[in-house]
mmCIF file as Biopython writes it, N, C-alpha, C and O atoms, coordinates in Angstrom:
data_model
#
loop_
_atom_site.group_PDB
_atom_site.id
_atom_site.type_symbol
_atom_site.label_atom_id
_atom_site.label_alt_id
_atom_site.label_comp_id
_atom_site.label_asym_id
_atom_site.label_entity_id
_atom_site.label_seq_id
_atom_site.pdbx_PDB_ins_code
_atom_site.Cartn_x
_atom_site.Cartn_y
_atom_site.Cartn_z
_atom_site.occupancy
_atom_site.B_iso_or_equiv
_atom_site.auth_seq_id
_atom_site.auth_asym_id
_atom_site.pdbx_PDB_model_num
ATOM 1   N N  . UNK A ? 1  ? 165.279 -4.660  3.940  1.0 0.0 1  A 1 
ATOM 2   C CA . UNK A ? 1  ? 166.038 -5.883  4.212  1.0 0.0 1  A 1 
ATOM 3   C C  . UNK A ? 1  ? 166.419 -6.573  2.904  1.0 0.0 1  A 1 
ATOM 4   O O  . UNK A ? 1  ? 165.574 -6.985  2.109  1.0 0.0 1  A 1 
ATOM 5   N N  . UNK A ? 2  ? 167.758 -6.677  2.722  1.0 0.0 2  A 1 
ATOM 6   C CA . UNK A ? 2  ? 168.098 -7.122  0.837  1.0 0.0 2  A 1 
ATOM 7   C C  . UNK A ? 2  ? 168.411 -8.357  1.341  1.0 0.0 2  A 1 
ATOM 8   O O  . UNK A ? 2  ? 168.348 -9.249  0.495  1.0 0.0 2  A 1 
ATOM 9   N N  . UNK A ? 3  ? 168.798 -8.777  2.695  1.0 0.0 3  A 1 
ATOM 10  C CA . UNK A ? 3  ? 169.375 -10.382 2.765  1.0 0.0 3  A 1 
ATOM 11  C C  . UNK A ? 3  ? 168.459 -11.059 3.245  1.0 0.0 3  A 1 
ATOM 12  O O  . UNK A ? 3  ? 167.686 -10.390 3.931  1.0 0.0 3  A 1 
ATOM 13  N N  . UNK A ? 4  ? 168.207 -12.203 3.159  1.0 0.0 4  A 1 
ATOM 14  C CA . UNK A ? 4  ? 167.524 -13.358 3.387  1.0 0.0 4  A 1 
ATOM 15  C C  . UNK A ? 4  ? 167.484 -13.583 4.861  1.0 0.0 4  A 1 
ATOM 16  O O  . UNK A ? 4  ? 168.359 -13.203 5.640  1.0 0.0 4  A 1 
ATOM 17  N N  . UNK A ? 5  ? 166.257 -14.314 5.222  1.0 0.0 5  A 1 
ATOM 18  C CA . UNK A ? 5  ? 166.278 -13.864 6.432  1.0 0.0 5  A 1 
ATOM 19  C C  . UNK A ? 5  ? 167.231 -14.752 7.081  1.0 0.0 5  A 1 
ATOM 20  O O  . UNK A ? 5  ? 167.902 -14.244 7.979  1.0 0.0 5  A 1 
ATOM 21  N N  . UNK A ? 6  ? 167.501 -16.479 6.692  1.0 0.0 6  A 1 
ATOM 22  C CA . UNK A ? 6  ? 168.552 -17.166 7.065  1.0 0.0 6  A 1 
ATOM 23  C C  . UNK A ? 6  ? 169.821 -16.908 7.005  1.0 0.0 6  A 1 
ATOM 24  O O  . UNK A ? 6  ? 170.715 -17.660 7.393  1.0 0.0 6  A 1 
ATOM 25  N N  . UNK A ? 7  ? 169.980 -15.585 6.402  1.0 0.0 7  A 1 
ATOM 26  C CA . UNK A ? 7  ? 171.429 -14.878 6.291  1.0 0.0 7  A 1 
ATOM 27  C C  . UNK A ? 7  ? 171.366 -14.259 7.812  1.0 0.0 7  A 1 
ATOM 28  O O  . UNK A ? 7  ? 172.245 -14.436 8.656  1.0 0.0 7  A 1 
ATOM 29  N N  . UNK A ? 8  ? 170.169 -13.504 8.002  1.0 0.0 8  A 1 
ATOM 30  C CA . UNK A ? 8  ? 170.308 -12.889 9.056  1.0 0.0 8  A 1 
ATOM 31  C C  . UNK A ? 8  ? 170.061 -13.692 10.140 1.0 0.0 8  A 1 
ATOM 32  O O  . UNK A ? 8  ? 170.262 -13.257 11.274 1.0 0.0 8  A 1 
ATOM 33  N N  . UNK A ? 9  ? 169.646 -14.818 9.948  1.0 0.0 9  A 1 
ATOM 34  C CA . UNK A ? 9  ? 169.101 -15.714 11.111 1.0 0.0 9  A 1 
ATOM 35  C C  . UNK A ? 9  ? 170.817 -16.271 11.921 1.0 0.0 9  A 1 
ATOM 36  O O  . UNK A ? 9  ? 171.253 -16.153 13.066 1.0 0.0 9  A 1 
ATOM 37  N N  . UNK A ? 10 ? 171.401 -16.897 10.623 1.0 0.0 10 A 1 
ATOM 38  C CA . UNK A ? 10 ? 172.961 -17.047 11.214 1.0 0.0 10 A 1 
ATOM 39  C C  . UNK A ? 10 ? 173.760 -16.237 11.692 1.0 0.0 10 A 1 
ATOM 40  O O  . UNK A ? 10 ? 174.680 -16.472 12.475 1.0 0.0 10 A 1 
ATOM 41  N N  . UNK A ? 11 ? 173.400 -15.122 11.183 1.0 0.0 11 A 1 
ATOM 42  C CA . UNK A ? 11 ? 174.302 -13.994 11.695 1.0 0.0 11 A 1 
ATOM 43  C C  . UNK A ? 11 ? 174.239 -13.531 12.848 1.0 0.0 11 A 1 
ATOM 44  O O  . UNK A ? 11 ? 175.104 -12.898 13.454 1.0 0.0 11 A 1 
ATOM 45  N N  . UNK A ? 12 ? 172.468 -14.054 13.420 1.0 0.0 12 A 1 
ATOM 46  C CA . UNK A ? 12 ? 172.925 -13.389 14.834 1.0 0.0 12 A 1 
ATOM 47  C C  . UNK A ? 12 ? 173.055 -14.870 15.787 1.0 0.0 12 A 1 
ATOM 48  O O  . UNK A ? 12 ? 173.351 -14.746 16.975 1.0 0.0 12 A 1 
ATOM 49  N N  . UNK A ? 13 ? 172.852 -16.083 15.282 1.0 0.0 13 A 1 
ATOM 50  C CA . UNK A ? 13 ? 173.493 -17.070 15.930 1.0 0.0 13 A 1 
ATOM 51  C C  . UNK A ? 13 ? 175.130 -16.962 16.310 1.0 0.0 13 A 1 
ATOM 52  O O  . UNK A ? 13 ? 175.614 -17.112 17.432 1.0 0.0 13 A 1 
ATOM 53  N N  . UNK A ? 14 ? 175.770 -16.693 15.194 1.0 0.0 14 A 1 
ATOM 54  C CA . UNK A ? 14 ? 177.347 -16.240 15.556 1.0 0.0 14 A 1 
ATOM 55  C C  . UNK A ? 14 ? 177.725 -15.101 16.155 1.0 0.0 14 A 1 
ATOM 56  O O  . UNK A ? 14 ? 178.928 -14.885 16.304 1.0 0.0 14 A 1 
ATOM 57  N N  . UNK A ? 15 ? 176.873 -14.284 16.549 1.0 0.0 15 A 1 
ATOM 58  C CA . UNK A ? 15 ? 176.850 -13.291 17.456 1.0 0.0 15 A 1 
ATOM 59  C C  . UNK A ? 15 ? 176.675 -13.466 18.729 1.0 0.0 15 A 1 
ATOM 60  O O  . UNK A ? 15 ? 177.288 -12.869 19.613 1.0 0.0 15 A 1 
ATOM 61  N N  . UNK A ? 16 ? 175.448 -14.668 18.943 1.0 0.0 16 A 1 
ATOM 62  C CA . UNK A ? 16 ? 175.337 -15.075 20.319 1.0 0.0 16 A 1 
ATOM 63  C C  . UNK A ? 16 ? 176.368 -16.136 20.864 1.0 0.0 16 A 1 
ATOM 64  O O  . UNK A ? 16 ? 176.874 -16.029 21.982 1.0 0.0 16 A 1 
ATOM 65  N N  . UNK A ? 17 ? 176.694 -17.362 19.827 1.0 0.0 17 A 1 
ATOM 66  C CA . UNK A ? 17 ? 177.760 -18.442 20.431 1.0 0.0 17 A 1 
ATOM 67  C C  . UNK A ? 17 ? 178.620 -18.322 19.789 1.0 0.0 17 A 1 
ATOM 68  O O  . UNK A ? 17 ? 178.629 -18.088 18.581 1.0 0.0 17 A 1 
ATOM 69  N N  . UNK A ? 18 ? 180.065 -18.561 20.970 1.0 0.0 18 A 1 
ATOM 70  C CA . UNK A ? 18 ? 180.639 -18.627 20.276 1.0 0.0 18 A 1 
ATOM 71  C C  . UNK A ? 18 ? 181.600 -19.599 19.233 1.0 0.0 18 A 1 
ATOM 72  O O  . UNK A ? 18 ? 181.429 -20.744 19.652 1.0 0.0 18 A 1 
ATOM 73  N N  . UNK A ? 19 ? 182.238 -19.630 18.431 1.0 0.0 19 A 1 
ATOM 74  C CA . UNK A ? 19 ? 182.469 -20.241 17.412 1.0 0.0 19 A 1 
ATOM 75  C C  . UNK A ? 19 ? 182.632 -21.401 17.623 1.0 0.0 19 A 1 
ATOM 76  O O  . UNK A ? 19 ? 182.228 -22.145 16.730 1.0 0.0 19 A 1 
ATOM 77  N N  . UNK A ? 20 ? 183.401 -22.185 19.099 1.0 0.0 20 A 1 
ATOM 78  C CA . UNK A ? 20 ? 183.522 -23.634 18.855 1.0 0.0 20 A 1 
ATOM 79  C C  . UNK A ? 20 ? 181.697 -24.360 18.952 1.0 0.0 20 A 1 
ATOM 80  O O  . UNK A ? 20 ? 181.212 -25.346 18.398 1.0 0.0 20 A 1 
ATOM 81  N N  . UNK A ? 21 ? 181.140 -23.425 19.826 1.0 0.0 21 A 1 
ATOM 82  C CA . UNK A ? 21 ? 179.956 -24.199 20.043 1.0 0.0 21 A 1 
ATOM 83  C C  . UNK A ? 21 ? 179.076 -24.055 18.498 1.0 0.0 21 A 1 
ATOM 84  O O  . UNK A ? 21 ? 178.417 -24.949 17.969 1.0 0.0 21 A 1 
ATOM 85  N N  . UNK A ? 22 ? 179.232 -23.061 18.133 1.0 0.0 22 A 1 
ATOM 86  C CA . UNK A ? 22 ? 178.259 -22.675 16.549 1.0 0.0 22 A 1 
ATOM 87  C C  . UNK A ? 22 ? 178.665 -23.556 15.716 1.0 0.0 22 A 1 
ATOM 88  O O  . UNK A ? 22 ? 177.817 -23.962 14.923 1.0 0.0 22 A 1 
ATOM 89  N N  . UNK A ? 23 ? 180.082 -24.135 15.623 1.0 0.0 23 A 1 
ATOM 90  C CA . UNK A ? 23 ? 180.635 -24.950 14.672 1.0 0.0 23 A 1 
ATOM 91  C C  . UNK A ? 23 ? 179.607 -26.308 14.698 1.0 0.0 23 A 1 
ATOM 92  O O  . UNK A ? 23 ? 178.889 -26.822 13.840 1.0 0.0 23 A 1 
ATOM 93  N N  . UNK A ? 24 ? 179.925 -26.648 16.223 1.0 0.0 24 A 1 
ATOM 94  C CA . UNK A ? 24 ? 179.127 -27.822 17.007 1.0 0.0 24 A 1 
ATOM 95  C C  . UNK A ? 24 ? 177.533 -28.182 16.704 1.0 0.0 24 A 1 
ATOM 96  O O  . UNK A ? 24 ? 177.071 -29.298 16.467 1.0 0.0 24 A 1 
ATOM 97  N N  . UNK A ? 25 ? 176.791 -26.850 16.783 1.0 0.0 25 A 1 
ATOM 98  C CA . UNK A ? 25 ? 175.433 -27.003 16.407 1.0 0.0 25 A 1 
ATOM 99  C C  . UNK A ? 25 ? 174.840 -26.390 15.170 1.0 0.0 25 A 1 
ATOM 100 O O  . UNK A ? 25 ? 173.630 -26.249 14.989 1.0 0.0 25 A 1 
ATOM 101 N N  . UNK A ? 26 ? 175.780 -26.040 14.343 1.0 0.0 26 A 1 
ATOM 102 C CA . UNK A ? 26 ? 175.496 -25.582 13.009 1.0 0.0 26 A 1 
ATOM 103 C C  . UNK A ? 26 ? 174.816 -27.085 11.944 1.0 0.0 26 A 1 
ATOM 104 O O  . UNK A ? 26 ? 173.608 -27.024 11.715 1.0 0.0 26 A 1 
ATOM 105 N N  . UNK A ? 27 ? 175.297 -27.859 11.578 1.0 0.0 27 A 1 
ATOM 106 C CA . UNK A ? 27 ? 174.888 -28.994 11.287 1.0 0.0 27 A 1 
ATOM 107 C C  . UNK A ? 27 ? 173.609 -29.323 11.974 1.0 0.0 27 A 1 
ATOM 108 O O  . UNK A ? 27 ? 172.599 -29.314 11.270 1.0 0.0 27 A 1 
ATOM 109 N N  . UNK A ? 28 ? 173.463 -29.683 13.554 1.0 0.0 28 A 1 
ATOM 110 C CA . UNK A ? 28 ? 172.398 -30.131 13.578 1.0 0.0 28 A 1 
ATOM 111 C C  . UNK A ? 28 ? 171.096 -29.599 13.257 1.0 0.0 28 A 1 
ATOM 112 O O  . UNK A ? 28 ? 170.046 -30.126 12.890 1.0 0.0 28 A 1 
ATOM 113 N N  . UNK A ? 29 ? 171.573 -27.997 13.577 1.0 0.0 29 A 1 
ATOM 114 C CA . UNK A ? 29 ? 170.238 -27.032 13.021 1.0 0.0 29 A 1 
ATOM 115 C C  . UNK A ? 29 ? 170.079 -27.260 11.798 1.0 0.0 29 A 1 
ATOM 116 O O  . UNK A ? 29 ? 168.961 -27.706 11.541 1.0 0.0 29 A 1 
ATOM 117 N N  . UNK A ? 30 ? 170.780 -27.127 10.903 1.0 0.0 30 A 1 
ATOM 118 C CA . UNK A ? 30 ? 170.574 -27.352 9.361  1.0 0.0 30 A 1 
ATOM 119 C C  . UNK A ? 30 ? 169.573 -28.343 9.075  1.0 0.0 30 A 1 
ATOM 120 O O  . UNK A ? 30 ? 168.625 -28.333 8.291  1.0 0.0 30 A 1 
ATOM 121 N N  . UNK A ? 31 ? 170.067 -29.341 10.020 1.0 0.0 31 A 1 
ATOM 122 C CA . UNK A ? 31 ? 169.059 -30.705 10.034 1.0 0.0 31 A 1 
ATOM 123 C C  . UNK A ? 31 ? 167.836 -30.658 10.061 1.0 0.0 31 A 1 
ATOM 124 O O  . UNK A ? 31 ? 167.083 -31.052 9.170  1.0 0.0 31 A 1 
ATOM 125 N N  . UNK A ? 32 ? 167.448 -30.024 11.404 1.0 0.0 32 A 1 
ATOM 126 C CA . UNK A ? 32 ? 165.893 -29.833 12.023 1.0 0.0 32 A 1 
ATOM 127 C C  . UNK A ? 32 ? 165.418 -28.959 11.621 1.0 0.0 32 A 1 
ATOM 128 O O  . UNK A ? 32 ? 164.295 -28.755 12.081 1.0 0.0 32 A 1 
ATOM 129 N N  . UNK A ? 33 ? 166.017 -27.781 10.400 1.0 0.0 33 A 1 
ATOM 130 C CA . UNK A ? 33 ? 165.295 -26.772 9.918  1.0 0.0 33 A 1 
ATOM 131 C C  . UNK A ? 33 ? 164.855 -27.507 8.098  1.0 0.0 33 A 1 
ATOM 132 O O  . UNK A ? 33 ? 163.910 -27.230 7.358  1.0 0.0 33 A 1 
ATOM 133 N N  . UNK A ? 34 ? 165.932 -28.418 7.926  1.0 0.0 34 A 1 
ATOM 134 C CA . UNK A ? 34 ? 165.422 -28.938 6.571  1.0 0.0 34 A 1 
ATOM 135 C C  . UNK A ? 34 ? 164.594 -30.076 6.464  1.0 0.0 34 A 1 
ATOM 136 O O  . UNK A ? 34 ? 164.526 -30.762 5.444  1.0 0.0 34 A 1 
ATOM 137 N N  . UNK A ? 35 ? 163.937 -30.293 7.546  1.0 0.0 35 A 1 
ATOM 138 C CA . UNK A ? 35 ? 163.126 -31.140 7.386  1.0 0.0 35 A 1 
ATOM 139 C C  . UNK A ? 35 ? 161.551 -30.910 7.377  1.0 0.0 35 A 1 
ATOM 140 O O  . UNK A ? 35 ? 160.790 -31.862 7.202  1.0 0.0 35 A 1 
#
């Protein structure tokens, strides 16, 4: 595995939703994962 796992973590988020909703909850995850 050479990529990070948050590379792969998004990657299969945009695999499961699609783009208007990922757009939608991309930010808030960012949120609740950087805290």
């Amino acid at each position: 595995m050479g990529k990070c796992p948050m590379e792969e973590f998004y990657n299969q988020i945009q695999q499961w939703l699609d783009p208007v909703k990922h757009a939608r909850m991309l930010p808030e995850m960012a949120e609740k994962m950087s805290n």
